[in-house]
N, C-alpha and C positions, 0 to 999 in steps of 0.2 A: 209488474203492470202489463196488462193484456192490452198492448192497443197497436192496432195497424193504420200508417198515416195513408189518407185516402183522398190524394187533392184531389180525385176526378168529381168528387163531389160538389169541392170547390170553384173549379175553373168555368163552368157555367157562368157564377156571379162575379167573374170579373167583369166584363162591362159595366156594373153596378158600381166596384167597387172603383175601377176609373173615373167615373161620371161624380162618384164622391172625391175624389180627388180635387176633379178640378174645379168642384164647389171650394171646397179649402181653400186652395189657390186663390180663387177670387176673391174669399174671404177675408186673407190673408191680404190681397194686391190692396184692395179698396180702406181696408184701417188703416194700411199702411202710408197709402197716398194720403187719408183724412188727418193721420198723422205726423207727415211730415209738414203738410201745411201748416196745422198747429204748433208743431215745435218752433217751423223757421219763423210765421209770426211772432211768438212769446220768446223767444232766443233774441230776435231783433229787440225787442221789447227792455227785455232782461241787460241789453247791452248797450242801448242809445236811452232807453226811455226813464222817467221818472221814479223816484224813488215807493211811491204809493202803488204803481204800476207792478214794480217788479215784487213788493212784497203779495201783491193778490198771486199773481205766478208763481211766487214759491211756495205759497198755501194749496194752490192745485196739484203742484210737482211733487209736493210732501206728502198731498193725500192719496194721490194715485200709484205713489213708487212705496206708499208704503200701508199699503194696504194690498189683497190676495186679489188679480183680475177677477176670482170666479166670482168672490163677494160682491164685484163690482158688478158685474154682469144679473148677479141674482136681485142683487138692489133694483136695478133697471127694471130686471123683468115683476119680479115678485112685491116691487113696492111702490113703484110707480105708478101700480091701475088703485091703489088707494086715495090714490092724488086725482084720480080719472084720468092717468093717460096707461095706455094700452097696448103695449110693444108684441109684436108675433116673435117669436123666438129668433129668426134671423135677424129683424133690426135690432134686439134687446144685444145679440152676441157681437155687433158691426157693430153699435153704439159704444160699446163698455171697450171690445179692444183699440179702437179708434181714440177715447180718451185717454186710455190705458198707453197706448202706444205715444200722444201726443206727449205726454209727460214725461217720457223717458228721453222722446227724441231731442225737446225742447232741453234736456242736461248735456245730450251728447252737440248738440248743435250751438249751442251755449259754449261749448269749451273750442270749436270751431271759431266762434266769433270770437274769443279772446287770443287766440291765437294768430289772429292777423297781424301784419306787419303797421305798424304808427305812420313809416314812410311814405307807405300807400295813401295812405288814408290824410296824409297830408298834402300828396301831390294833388289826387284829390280835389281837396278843397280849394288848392291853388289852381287846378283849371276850373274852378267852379262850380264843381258836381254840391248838389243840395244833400241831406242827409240820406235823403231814398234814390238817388242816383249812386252813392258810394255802397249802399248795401245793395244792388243792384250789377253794378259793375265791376266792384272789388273786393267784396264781401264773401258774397253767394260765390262765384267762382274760387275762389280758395277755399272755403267751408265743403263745397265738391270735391273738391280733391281730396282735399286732408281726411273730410270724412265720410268717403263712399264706402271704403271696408267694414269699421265699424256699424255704417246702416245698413249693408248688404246680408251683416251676421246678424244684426235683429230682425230685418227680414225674415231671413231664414227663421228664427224664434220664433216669431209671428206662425211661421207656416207652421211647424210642429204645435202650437199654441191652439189653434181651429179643433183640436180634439175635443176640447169643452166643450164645446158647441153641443156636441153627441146630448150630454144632458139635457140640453133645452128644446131635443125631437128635432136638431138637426141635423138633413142628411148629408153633411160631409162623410170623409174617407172613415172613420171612428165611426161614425152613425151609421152608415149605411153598413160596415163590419159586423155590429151588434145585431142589424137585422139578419146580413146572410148567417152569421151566429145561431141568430133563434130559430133560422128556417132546417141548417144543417145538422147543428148542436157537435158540428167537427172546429171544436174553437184552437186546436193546436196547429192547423192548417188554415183554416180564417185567419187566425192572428198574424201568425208567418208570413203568409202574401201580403196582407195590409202591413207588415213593418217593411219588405221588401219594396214597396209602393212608395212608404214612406219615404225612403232612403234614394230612388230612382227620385220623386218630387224635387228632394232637398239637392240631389245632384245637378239635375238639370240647372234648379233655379241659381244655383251656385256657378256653374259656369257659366248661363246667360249672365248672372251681375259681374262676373269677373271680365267675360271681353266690353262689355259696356262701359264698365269701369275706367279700362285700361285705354281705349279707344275713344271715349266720349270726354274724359276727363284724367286720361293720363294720369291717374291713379296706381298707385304700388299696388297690386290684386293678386292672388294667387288664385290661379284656377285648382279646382276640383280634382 
């Protein structure tokens, strides 16, 4: 095979290929935030609430962990203007991993909530905290600790997850690749950088959640 690797062709588009990065990232931050909300909702739910309650949550938990996100993403975008609604390719790709995401978190945050202590939760009630002052004051902070690891590594999932997106014409770190791709047609050198990219993203993010971890919630963390 005849071929000479030729970054200087490449290094122009990196600023392009940063600026799609840190689309991801946001990409990535914002399902992730939309999903923790929903997990820690449906987790509390799943663990104080009714019995009718928690069966609709385990039909959403079942459909979304077990079905493919891209399917889910494609439904959004490719099925929903049938119904008349009309999603641009960024909120079809932020809708689908946001639900995607709430589903998995609402099992991991779920096993957080079973794992509290009964003692707590009865002193508790003996100074007279109501049900949403215990999941509030003695809940949530244990469920931080115990599971900042574990959601710091689906984070991280999440970020390498934003590749999809490239299909739906967005310009994340993947998408904007394909185009300096189709401008250069040097895709051994394209690729390279953007996996090196990729690797640099997932490091950084990995040490910020690690001193966060360890520092905001005294969390077991290993850094990077």
């Amino acid at each position: 095979m005849d071929y000479t690797l030729q970054f200087g062709q490449v290094w122009p588009f990196l600023p392009r290929l940063l600026d799609g990065a840190l689309l991801s990232l946001q990409i990535a931050l914002l399902a992730f935030c939309g999903g923790l909300f929903i997990g820690t909702a449906l987790a509390s739910v799943k663990a104080f609430g009714p019995v009718w309650a928690r069966r609709l949550i385990n039909a959403y938990v079942v459909f979304f962990t077990n079905t493919p996100q891209l399917v889910q993403i494609y439904f959004l975008f490719f099925a929903l203007p049938d119904a008349g609604i009309l999603l641009s390719p960024y909120a079809a790709v932020l809708i689908g991993m946001t639900l995607n995401a709430g589903a998995y978190l609402t099992e991991i945050q779920r096993a957080g909530f079973e794992s509290r202590r009964q003692s707590e939760m009865e002193a508790a009630e003996v100074l007279g905290f109501n049900r949403l002052q215990q999941i509030r004051y003695v809940v949530l902070p244990h469920v931080a600790r115990v599971l900042f690891p574990p959601l710091s590594n689906h984070f991280i999932l999440m970020t390498l997850g934003t590749s999809m997106a490239a299909i739906f014409g967005v310009e994340e770190l993947t998408g904007q690749a394909l185009n300096v791709n189709a401008q250069t047609f040097r895709s051994i050198e394209v690729f390279t950088l953007t996996g090196l990219i990729y690797i640099v993203l997932t490091l950084i993010a990995s040490v910020a959640l690690g001193l966060l971890g360890k520092f905001a919630f005294r969390a077991r963390m290993r850094l990077a």
